[in-house]
C-alpha positions in Angstrom: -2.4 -7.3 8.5 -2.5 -3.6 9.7 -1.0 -0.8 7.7 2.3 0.1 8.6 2.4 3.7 9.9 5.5 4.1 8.5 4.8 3.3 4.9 3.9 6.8 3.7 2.6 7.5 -0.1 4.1 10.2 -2.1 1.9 12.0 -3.9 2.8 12.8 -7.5 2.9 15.8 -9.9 1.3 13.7 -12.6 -1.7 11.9 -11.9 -4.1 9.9 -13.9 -6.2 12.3 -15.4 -2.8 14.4 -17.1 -2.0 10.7 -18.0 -5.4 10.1 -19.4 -5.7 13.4 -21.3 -1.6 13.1 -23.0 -2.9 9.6 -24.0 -6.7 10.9 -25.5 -8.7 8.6 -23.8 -9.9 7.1 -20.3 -7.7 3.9 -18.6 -10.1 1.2 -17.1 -9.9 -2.8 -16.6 -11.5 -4.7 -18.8 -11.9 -8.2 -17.0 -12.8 -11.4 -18.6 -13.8 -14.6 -16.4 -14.9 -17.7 -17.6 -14.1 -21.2 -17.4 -10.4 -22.3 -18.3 -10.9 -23.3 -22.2 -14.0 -19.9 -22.4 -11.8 -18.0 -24.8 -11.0 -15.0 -22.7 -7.6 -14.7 -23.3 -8.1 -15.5 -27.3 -10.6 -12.7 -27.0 -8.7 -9.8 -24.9 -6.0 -10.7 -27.4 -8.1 -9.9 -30.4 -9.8 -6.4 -28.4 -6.6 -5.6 -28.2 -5.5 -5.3 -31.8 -8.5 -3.8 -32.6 -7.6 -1.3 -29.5 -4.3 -0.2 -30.4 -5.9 0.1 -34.2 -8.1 2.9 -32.4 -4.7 4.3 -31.2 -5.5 3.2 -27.5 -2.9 2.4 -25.4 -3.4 -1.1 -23.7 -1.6 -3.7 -21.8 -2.6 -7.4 -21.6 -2.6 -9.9 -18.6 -3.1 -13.4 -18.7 -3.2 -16.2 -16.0 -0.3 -18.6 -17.3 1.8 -15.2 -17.9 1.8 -13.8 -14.4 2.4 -17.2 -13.1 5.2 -17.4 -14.7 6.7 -13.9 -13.7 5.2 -12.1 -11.1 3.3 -14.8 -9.3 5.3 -17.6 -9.9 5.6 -19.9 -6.4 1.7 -19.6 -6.0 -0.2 -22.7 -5.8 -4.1 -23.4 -7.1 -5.4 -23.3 -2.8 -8.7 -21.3 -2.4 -5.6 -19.0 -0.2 -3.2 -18.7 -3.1 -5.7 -17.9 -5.8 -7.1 -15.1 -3.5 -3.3 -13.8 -2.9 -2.9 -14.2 -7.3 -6.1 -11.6 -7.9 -5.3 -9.5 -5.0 -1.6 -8.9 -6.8 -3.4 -8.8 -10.2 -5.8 -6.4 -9.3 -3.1 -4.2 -7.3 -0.8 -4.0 -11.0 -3.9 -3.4 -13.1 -4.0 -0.4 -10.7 -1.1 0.8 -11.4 -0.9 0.0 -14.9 -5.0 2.2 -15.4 -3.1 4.9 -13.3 0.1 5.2 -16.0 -3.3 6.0 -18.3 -3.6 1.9 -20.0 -6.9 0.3 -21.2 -6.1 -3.4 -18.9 -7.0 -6.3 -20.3 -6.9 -8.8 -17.5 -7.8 -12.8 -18.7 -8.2 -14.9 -15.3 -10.9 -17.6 -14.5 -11.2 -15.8 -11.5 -14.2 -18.5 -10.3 -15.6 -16.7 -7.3 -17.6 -14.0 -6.6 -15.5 -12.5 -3.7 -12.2 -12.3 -5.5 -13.5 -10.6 -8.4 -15.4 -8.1 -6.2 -12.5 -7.3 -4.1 -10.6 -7.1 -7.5 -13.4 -4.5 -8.6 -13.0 -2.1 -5.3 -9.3 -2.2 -5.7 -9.9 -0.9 -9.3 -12.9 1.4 -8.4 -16.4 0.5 -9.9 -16.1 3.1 -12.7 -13.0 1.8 -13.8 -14.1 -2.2 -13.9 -15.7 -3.6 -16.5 -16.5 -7.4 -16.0 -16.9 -9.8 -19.2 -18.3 -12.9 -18.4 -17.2 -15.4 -21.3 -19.9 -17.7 -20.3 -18.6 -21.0 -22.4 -20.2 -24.0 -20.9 -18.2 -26.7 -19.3 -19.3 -29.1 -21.9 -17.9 -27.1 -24.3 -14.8 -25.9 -22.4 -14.0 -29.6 -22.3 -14.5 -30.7 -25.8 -11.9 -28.2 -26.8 -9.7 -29.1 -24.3 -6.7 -26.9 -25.9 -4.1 -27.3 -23.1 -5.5 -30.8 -22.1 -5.8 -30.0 -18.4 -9.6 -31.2 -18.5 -8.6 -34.7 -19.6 -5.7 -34.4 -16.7 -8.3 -33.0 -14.2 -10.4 -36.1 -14.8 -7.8 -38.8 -14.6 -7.2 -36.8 -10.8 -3.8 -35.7 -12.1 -4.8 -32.0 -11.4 -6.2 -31.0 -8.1 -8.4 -27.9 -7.4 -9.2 -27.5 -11.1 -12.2 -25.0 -11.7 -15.2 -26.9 -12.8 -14.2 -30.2 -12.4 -13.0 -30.4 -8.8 -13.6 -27.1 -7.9 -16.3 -24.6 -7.9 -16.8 -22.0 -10.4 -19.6 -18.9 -9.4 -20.5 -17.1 -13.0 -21.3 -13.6 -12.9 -24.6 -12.5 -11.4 -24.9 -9.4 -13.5 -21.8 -8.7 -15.5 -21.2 -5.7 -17.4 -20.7 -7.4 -20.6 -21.6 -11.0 -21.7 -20.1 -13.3 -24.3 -22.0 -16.4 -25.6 -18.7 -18.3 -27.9 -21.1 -20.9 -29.2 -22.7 -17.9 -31.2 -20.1 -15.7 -31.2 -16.5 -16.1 -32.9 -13.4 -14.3 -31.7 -13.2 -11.4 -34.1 -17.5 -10.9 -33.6 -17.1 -11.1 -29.2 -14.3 -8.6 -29.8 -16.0 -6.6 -31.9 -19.2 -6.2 -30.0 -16.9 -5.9 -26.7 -15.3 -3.1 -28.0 -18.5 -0.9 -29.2 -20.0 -1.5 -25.8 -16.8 0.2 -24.7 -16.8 3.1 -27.1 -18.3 5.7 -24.8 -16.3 4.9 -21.9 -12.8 5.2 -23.8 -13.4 9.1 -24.4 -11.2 10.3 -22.0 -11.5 12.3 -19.3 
């Protein structure tokens, strides 16, 4: 659909580096993809603690969360999981533009979405964390049992089982939970971030 020549943005007095700057330190999306089961959101819950520890300012999205809210009425269809990131990626936007470290959990299983998440964001201010859990092990924990359902054909589209998942070719940051607990991935996540929080 074209722009509409009649949607004109304002431009405001504060922008994102005054909002970077009040808040001491840069705004960027962190963004974990894995497997449903990985650990990403148990993860970006934990950097998070340890975030607002450091005094950072954050904000954390998760998949069953915004499909609850914001993106409730969107279905699991190649279409509607493209139309879920694009939304995503548009409020992690805004949300790094009020001056917020986002932390964005979604399984996010192909390569397109997640780049057209990245140049919404910008390329400096995406950082992509593959939590690369195998689906063996995804579906031995089985926490929501939606594995077990995907299986029995109760759940359609369902990212590794009946539906394709494309990991990361070269993600910024990668996470191996079968030699990693929660508190050590967050841990190493955040010191690989260290330098890039210094703000602007």
């Amino acid at each position: 659909m074209p722009d509409n020549p009649n949607i004109i943005a304002h431009k405001h007095t504060i922008d994102i580096h005054r909002r970077r700057k009040q808040n001491g330190h840069s705004s960027f999306v962190l963004w974990f993809t894995g497997l449903s089961g990985s650990g990403k959101s148990t993860i970006a819950n934990k950097l998070e603690e340890i975030l607002v520890k450091h005094q950072v300012h954050t904000y954390l999205l998760d998949g069953d969360n915004v499909r609850s809210g914001l993106n409730k009425g969107l279905g699991f269809s190649e279409a509607d999981r493209f139309e879920n990131l694009r939304r995503i990626a548009e409020l992690s936007k805004l949300f790094m533009d009020a001056g917020l470290v986002v932390l964005c959990a979604f399984i996010s299983p192909l390569q397109k979405d997640r780049q057209l998440v990245k140049d919404i964001a910008g390329a400096d201010n995406f950082v992509e964390i593959f939590v690369n859990t195998s689906l063996q092990e995804c579906e031995k924990r089985d926490v929501k049992g939606l594995y077990k359902k995907a299986r029995a054909g109760k759940i359609k589209n369902f990212t590794g089982i009946n539906a394709p998942y494309e990991p990361p070719v070269s993600p910024d940051i990668e996470i191996d939970t079968t030699d990693m607990n929660i508190e050590e991935a967050a841990l190493f996540i955040f010191k690989q971030i260290t330098e890039k929080l210094k703000a602007k």
